[in-house]
C-alpha positions as CSV (number, residue, x, y, z in Angstrom):
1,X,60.6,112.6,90.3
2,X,61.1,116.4,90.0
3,X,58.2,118.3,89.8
4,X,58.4,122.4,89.3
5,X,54.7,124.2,89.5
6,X,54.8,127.9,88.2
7,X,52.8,130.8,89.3
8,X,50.4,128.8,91.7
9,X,48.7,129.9,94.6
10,X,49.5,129.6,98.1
11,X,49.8,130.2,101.9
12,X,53.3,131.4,102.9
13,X,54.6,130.0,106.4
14,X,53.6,133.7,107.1
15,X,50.3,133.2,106.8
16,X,49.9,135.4,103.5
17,X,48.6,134.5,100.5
18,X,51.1,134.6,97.4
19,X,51.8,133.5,93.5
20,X,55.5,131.8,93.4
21,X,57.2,128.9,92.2
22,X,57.3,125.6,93.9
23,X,59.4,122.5,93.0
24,X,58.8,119.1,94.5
25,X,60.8,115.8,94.9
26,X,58.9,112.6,96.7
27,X,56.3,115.3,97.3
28,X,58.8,117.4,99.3
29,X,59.2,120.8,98.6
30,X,62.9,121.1,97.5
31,X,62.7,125.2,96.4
32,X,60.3,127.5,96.7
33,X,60.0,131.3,95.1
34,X,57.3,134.2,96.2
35,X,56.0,137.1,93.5
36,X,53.3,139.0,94.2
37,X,50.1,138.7,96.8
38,X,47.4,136.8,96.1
39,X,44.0,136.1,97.3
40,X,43.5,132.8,98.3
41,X,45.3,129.6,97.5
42,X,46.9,126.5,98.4
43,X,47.0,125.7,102.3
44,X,49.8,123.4,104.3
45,X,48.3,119.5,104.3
46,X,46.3,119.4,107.8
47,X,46.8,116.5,110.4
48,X,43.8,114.9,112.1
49,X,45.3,112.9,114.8
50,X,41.7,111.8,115.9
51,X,39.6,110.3,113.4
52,X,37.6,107.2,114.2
53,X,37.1,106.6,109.9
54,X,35.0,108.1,107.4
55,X,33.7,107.3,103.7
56,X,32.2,104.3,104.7
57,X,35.6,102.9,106.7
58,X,35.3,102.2,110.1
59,X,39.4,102.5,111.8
60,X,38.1,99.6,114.3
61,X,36.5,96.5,111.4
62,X,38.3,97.4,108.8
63,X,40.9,95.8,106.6
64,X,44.1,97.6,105.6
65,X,43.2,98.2,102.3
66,X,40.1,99.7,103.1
67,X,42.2,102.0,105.6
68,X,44.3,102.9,102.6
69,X,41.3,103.6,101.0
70,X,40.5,106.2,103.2
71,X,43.8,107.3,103.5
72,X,43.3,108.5,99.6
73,X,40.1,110.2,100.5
74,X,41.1,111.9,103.0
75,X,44.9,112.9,101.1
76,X,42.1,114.6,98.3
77,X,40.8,116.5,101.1
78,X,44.2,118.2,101.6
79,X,44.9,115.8,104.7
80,X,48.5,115.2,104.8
81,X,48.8,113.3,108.0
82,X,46.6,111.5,110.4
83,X,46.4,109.4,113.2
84,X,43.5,106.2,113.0
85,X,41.7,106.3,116.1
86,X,40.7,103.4,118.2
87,X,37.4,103.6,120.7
88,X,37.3,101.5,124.4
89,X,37.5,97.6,123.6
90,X,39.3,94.6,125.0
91,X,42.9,94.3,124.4
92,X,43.0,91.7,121.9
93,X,40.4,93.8,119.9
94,X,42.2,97.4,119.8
95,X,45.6,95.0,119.2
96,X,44.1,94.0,116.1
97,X,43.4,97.0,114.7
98,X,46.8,98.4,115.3
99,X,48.5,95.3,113.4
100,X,46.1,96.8,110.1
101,X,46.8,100.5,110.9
102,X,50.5,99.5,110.6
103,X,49.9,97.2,107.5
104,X,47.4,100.2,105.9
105,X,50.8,102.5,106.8
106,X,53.2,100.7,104.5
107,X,50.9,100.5,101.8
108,X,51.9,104.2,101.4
109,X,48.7,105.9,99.7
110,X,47.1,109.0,100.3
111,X,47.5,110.3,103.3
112,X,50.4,109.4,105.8
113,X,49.1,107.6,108.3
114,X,51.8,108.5,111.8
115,X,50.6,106.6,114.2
116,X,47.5,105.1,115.9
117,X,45.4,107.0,118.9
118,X,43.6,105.2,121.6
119,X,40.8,106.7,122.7
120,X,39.6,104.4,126.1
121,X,39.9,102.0,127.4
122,X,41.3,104.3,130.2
123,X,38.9,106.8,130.7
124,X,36.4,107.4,133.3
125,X,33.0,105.3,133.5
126,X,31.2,108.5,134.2
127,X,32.1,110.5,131.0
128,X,32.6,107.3,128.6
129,X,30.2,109.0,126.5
130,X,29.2,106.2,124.0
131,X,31.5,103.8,124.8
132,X,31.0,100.2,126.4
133,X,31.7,100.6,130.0
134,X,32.8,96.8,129.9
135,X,35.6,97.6,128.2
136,X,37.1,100.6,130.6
137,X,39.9,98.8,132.4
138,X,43.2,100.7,134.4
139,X,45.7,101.8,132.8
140,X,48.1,99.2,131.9
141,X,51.3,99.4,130.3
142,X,51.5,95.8,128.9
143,X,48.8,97.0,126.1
144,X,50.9,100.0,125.0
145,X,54.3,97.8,125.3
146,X,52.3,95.4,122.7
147,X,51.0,98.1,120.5
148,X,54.9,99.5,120.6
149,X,56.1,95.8,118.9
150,X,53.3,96.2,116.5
151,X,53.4,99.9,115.5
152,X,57.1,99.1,114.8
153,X,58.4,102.7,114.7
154,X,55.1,104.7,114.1
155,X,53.3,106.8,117.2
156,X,51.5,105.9,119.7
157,X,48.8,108.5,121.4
158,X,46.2,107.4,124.6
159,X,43.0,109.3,125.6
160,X,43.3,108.9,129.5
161,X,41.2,110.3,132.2
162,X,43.9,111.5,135.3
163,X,41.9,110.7,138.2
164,X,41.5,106.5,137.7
165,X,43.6,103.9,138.4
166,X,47.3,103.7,137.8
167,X,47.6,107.0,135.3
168,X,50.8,108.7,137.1
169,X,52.7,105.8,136.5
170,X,51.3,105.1,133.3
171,X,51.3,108.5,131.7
172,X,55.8,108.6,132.8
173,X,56.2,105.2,131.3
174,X,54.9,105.9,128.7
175,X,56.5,109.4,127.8
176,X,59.4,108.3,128.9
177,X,58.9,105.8,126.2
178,X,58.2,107.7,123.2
179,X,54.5,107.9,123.7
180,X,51.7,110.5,123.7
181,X,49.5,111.2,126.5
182,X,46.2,113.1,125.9
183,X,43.5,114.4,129.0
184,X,39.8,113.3,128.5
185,X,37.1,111.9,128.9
186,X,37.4,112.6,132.3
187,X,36.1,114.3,135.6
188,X,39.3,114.7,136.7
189,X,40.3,117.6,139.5
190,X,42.5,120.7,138.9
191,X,45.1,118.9,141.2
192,X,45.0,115.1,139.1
193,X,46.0,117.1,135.8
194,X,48.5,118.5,137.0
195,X,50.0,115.7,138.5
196,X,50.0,113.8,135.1
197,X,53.3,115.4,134.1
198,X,54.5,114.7,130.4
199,X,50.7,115.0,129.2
200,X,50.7,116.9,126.2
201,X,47.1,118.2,125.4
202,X,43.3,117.3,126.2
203,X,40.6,115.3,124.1
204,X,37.9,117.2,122.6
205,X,37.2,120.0,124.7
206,X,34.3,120.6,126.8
207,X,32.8,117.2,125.2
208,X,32.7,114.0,127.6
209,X,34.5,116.4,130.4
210,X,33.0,117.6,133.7
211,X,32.2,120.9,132.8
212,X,33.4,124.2,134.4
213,X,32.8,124.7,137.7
214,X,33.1,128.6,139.5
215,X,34.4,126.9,143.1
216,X,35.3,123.5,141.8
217,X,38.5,124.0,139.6
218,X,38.2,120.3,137.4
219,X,39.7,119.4,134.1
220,X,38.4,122.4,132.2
221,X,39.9,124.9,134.5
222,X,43.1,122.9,133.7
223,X,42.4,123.0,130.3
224,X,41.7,126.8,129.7
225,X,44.7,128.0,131.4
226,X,47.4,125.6,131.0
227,X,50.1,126.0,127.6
228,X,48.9,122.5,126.7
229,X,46.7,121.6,123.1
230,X,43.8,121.5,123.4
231,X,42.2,119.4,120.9
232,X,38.8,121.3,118.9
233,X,35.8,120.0,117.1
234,X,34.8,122.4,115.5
235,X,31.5,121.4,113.5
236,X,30.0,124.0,115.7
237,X,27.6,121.3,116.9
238,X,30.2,120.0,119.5
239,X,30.9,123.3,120.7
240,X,28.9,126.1,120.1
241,X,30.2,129.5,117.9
242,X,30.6,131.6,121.0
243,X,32.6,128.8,123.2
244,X,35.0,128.7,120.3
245,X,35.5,132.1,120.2
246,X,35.9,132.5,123.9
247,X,38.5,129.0,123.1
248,X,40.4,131.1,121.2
249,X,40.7,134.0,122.9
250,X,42.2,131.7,125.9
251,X,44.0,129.7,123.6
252,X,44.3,130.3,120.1
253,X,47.7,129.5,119.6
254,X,47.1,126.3,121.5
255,X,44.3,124.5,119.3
256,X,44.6,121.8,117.6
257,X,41.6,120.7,115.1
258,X,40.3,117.7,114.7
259,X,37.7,115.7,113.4
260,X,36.6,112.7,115.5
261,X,35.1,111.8,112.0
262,X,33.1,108.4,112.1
263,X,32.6,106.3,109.0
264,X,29.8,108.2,108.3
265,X,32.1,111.3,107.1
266,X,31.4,112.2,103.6
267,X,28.4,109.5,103.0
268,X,25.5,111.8,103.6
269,X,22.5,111.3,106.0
270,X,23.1,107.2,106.9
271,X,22.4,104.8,110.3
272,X,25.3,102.5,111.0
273,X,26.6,101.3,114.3
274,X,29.3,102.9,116.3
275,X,30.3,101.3,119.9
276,X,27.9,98.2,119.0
277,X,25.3,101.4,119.1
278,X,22.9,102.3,116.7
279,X,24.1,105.5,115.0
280,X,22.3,108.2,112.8
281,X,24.2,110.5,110.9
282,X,22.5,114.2,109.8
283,X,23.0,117.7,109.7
284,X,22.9,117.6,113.4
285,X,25.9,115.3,113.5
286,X,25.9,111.7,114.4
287,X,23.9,110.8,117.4
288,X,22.6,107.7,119.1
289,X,18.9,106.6,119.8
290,X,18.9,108.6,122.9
291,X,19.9,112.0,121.0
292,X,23.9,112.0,122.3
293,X,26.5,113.0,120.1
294,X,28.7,110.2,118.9
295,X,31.8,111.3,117.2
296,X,31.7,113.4,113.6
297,X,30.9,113.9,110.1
298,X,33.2,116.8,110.2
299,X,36.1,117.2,107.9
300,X,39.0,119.0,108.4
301,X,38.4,121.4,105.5
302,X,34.9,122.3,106.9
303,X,36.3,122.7,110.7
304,X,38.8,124.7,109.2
305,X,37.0,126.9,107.3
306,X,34.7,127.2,110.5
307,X,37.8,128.4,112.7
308,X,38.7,130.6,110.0
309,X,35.4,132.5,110.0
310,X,35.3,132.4,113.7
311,X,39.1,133.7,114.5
312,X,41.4,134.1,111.6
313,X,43.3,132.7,108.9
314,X,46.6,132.2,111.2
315,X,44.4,130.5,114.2
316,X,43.1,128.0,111.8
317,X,46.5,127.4,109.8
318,X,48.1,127.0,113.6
319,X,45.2,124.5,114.1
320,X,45.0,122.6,111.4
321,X,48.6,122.5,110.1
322,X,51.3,123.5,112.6
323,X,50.0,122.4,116.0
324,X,49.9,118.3,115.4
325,X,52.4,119.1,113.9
326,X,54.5,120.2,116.1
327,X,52.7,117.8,119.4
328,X,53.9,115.3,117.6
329,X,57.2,116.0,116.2
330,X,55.9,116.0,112.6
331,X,58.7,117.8,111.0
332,X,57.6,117.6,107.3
333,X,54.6,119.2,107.9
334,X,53.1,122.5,109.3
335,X,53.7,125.1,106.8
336,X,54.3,125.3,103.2
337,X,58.5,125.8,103.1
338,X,61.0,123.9,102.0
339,X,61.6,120.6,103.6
340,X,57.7,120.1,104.0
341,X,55.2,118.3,102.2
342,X,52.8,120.0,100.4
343,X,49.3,118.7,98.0
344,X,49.0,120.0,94.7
């Protein structure tokens, strides 16, 4: 169906705000027509390719349809893309949630769901965070050969921490694959990230990472300097105003937001369990019985609008929109242009 919108508001792929014309097919944009300036408007769909659930859905329990559910609340949130994230479990476990990721994927509602990201199990015991140490295991490509027959087509992302067993090889097979390859959780030297070659970005900076070190160059002296993403939770409880603002100035055009949103995303002040953990949920974020931070209750609008306020409109566009985007080879997203999809 052809849909043509008049004299609507939105963000040009220049980052200005404009009235124009935009006509849609399948939700594509198939023309588009600038006026005047604006102030304010529509923004390009984000992508949050790490979100462990949210509205009550939980990415590692749930059913397909209630991961379609969330894939509508979270397309009415102006996300158009997203990536269900696992947490550290046995095989058979994080293989099960994949074959409902890809059976939530062809339901087709909402939100596009591109691919699945697992977080653990291959990730350092030291800085597992909440995790169940149990479950941390070396690398091994058989689990993301499997995950490949089940995800049939769709992408496949890891959290893993350089410096344990059996990463080199694991990071080039699976690159050279077709796979993603994120840096985290992790104590890892200067020297181990480097060597992961094909690595495309790190997990949730400066959160479940040795930090930085003035004679000791670690992860986050890879992290700050490198051209890779760097992945940003940006609740401002994660990472403080001033350590995003110093983020940006290193990297600003090398962010990527994200939410590592837990079920408890958008249900208000809640306990629940998270990592077979008891979890409460409050304006101080989600955080176990001991105080540590477990996850979000971000959403991408609000971690957005935080970046915004704390850098600029084109920071937080590059962020939010163009970034996954482009680490992932998302084509129809980004920007608001022709070719790309757009909510309206």
């Amino acid at each position: 169906m052809i849909m043509k919108y008049r004299d609507i508001k939105f963000l040009n792929k220049n980052y200005e705000y404009v009235t124009g014309d935009i006509t849609l097919e399948g939700g594509i944009v198939t023309d588009i027509a600038e006026k005047d300036r604006a102030e304010g408007g529509i923004l390009p769909p984000f992508a949050d390719i790490h979100i462990h659930g949210g509205y009550g859905v939980d990415i590692m329990c749930a059913e397909a349809e209630e991961i379609s559910y969330l894939s509508k609340r979270l397309y009415e949130n102006n996300v158009g893309a997203y990536m269900p994230t696992t947490v550290a479990k046995d095989f058979d476990s994080i293989l099960e949630t994949a074959k409902n990721v890809k059976k939530a994927a062809l339901i087709d509602k909402g939100a596009e769901i591109v691919g699945i990201h697992i977080e653990g199990p291959f990730i350092s015991k030291e800085y597992k965070g909440i995790m169940d140490e149990s479950c941390i295991v070396p690398c091994d490509i058989k689990l993301f050969d499997d995950l490949r027959e089940i995800m049939d087509g769709l992408k496949i992302r890891f959290t893993i921490a350089p410096e344990c067993e059996n990463t080199e090889s694991f990071c080039k097979y699976v690159t050279d694959n077709g796979g993603y390859i994120s840096m985290g959780h992790s104590g890892a030297s200067l020297k181990q990230c480097k060597r992961l070659e094909g690595a495309g970005s790190y997990t949730h900076i400066f959160n479940a990472m040795a930090p930085l070190h003035h004679r000791e160059d670690g992860i986050l002296s890879a992290a700050l300097t490198d051209k890779l993403y760097t992945e940003l939770i940006c609740d401002l409880i994660h990472v403080s105003p001033k350590c995003v603002e110093i983020l940006t100035r290193l990297k600003g055009d090398n962010i990527i937001l994200v939410t590592d949103a837990l079920k408890a995303m958008g249900q208000g002040n809640i306990d629940f369990e998270f990592c077979g953990r008891k979890i409460k949920a409050g304006d101080k974020g989600a955080r176990d019985n001991q105080g540590r931070l477990a996850g979000s209750v971000l959403t991408m609008e609000k971690a957005f609008e935080n970046l915004r306020n704390i850098s600029d409109i084109k920071t937080a566009v590059k962020s939010a929109c163009e970034n996954p985007a482009a680490l992932l080879g998302l084509d129809r997203y980004g920007c608001i242009d022709t070719g790309k999809k757009v909510i309206l």
